[in-house]
C-alpha positions as CSV (number, residue, x, y, z in Angstrom):
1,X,119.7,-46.9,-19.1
2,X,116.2,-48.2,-19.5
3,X,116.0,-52.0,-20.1
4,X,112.6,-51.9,-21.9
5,X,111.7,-48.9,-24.7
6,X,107.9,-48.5,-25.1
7,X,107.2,-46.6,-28.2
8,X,103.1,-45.1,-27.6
9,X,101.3,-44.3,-30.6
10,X,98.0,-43.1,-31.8
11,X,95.8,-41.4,-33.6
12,X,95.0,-37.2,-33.7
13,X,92.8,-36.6,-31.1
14,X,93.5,-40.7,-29.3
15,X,94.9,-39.3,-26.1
16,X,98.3,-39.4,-26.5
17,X,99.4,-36.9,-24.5
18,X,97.3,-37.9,-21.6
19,X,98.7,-41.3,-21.6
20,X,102.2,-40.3,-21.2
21,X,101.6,-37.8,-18.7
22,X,99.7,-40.5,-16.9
23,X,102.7,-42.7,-17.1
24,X,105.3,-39.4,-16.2
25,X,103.6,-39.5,-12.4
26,X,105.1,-43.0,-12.3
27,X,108.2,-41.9,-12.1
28,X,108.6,-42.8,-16.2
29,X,110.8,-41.2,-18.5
30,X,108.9,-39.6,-21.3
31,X,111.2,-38.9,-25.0
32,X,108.7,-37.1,-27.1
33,X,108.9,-36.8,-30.5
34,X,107.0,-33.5,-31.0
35,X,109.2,-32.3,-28.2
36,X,112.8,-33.0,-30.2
37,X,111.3,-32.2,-33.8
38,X,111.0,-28.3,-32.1
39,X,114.5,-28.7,-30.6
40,X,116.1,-29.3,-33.5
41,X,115.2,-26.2,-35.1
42,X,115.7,-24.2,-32.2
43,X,117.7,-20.6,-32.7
44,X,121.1,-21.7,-33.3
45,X,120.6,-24.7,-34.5
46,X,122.4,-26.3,-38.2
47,X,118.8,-27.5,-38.8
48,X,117.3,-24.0,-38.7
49,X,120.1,-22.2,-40.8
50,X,119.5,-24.7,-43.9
51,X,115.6,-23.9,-43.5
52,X,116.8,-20.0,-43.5
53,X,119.6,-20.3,-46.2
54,X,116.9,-22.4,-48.3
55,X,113.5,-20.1,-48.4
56,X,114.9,-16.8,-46.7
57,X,114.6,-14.9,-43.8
58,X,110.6,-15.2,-44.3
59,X,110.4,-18.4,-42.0
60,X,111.7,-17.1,-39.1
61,X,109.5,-15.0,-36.7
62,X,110.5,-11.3,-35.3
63,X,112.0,-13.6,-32.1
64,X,114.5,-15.4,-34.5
65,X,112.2,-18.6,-34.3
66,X,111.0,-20.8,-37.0
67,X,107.6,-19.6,-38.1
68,X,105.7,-23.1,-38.8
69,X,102.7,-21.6,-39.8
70,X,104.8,-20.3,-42.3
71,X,106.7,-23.2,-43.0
72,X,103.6,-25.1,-43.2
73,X,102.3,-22.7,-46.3
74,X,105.0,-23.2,-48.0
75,X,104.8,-27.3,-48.2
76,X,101.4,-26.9,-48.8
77,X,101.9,-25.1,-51.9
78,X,104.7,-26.7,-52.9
79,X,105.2,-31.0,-52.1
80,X,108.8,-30.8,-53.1
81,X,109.7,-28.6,-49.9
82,X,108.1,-31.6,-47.4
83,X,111.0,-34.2,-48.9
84,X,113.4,-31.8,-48.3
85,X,112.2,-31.2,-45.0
86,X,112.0,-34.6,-44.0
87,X,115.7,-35.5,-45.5
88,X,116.9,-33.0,-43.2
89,X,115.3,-33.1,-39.9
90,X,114.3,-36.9,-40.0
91,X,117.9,-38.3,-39.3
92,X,118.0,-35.4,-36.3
93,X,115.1,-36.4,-34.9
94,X,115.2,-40.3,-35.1
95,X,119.2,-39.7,-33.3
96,X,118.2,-37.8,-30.9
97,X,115.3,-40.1,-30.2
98,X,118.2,-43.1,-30.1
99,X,120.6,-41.0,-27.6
100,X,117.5,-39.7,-25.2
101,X,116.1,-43.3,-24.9
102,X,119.4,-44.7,-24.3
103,X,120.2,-41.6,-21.0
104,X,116.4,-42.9,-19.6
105,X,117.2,-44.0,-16.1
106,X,113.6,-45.3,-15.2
107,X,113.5,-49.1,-15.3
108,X,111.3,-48.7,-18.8
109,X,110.8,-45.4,-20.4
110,X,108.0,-44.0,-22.8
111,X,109.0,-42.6,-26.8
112,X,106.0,-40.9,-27.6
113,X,105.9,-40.8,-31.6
114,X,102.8,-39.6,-33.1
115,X,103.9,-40.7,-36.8
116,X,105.5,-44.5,-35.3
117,X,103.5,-46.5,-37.9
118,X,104.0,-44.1,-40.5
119,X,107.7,-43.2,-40.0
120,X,108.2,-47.0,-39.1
121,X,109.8,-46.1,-36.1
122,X,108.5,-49.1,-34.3
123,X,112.2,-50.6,-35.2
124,X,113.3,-47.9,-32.9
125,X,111.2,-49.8,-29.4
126,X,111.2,-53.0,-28.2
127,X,107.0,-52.8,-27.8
128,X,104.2,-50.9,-29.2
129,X,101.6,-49.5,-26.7
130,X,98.7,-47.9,-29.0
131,X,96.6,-45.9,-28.1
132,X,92.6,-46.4,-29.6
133,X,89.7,-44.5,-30.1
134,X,87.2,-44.5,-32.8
135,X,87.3,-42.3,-35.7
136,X,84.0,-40.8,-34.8
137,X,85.5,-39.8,-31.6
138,X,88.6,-38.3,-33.0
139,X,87.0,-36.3,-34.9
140,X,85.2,-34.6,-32.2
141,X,87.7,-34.3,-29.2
142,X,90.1,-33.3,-32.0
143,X,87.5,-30.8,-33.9
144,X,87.1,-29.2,-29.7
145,X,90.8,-29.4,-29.1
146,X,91.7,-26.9,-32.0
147,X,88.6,-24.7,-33.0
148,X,89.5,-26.7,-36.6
149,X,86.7,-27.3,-39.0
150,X,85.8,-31.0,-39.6
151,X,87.6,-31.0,-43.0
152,X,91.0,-30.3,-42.0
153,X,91.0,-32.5,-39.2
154,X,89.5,-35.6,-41.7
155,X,92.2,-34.3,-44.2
156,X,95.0,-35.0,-41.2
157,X,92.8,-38.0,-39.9
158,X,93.3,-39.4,-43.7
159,X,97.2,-38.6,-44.1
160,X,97.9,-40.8,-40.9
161,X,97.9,-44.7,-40.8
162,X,94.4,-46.4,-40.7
163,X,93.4,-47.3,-37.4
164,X,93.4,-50.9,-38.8
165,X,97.0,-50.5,-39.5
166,X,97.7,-49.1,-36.5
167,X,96.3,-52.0,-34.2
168,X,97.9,-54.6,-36.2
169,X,101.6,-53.2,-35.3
170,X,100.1,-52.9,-31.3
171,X,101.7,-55.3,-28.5
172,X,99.2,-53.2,-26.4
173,X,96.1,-51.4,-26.5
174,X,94.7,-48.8,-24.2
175,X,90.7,-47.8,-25.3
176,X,90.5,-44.6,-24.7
177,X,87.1,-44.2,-24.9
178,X,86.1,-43.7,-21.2
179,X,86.7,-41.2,-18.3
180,X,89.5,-40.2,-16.8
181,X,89.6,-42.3,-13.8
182,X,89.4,-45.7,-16.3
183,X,92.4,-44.0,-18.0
184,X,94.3,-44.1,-15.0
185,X,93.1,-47.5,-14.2
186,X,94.6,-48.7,-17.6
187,X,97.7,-46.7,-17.1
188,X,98.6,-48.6,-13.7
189,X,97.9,-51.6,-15.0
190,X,100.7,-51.4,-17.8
191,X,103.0,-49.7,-15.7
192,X,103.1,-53.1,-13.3
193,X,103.4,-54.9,-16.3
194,X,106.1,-53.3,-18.1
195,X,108.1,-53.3,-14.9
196,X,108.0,-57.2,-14.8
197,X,109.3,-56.7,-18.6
198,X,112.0,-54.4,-18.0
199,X,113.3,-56.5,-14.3
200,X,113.0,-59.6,-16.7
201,X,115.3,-58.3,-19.3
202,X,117.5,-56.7,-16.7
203,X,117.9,-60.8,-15.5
């Protein structure tokens, strides 16, 4: 078991994903929340036969998978269906976040949460590593990244936490606003750190 739980946050478009792939080739474990919210709705799955037994046979793709774009249409149009969503895959998602971070065998591990600040997850870590761009620069990796217009991505940009909100729940900040090879400077950095952490609490 890990002795120190990072949870790494940030904005669409910060560079999240880079970040914890950076610290993966360190040898870190990496829990990912995006990762676990598709497991839990995988074929088979309790999770995915409420979401069938609730809207139909519609949601589910000719492979038996949940069809999100699908899904995603159907909270848009109606609010009601993202509450009941969230009442049922939340408490999956935030256990399986608890049991994967506690079967981490790297001295620290990562728990990459895209909504921490939102969700209040940060209960879940024991420090928050956040990673920061502008909003002028999410906008544009993020408008590259997905062929999206600039609207939607502002309409995601505003459903998220400020960046202001954001900073002030951070224990650490990595600018992302560089090249790659700074990136990976930062990234090394941390990782010597959050060893000293984790060997401390392991004292």
């Amino acid at each position: 078991m890990s002795h120190l739980v990072v949870g790494l946050s940030g904005g669409i478009g910060s560079g999240k994903t880079t970040v914890s792939d950076l610290f993966a080739t360190h040898g870190v474990d990496i829990i990912d929340a995006d990762v676990i919210a598709r497991q839990v709705v995988e074929p088979g799955t309790p999770a995915l036969e409420a979401i069938v037994a609730k809207f139909g046979q519609q949601v589910l793709n000719q492979e038996g998978e949940l069809n999100r774009s699908q899904l995603r249409q159907l909270v848009f149009s109606e609010p009601s269906v993202k509450d009941w969503l969230n009442q049922l895959l939340h408490p999956l998602i935030r256990q399986q976040m608890h049991s994967q971070t506690q079967a981490a065998q790297s001295s620290y591990c990562i728990l990459s949460v895209p909504l921490l600040v939102e969700s209040k997850l940060n209960t879940l870590v024991d420090r928050v590593l956040i990673v920061d761009v502008s909003e002028a620069t999410q906008l544009k990796r993020t408008v590259l990244r997905d062929k999206s217009n600039v609207e939607q991505i502002s309409a995601i940009m505003s459903a998220q936490a400020t960046r202001a909100e954001r900073l002030a729940l951070a224990d650490d900040v990595i600018q992302n606003e560089g090249d790659a090879s700074d990136l990976i400077k930062k990234v090394a950095q941390l990782h010597q750190q959050y060893l000293r952490l984790a060997a401390n609490r392991n004292v």
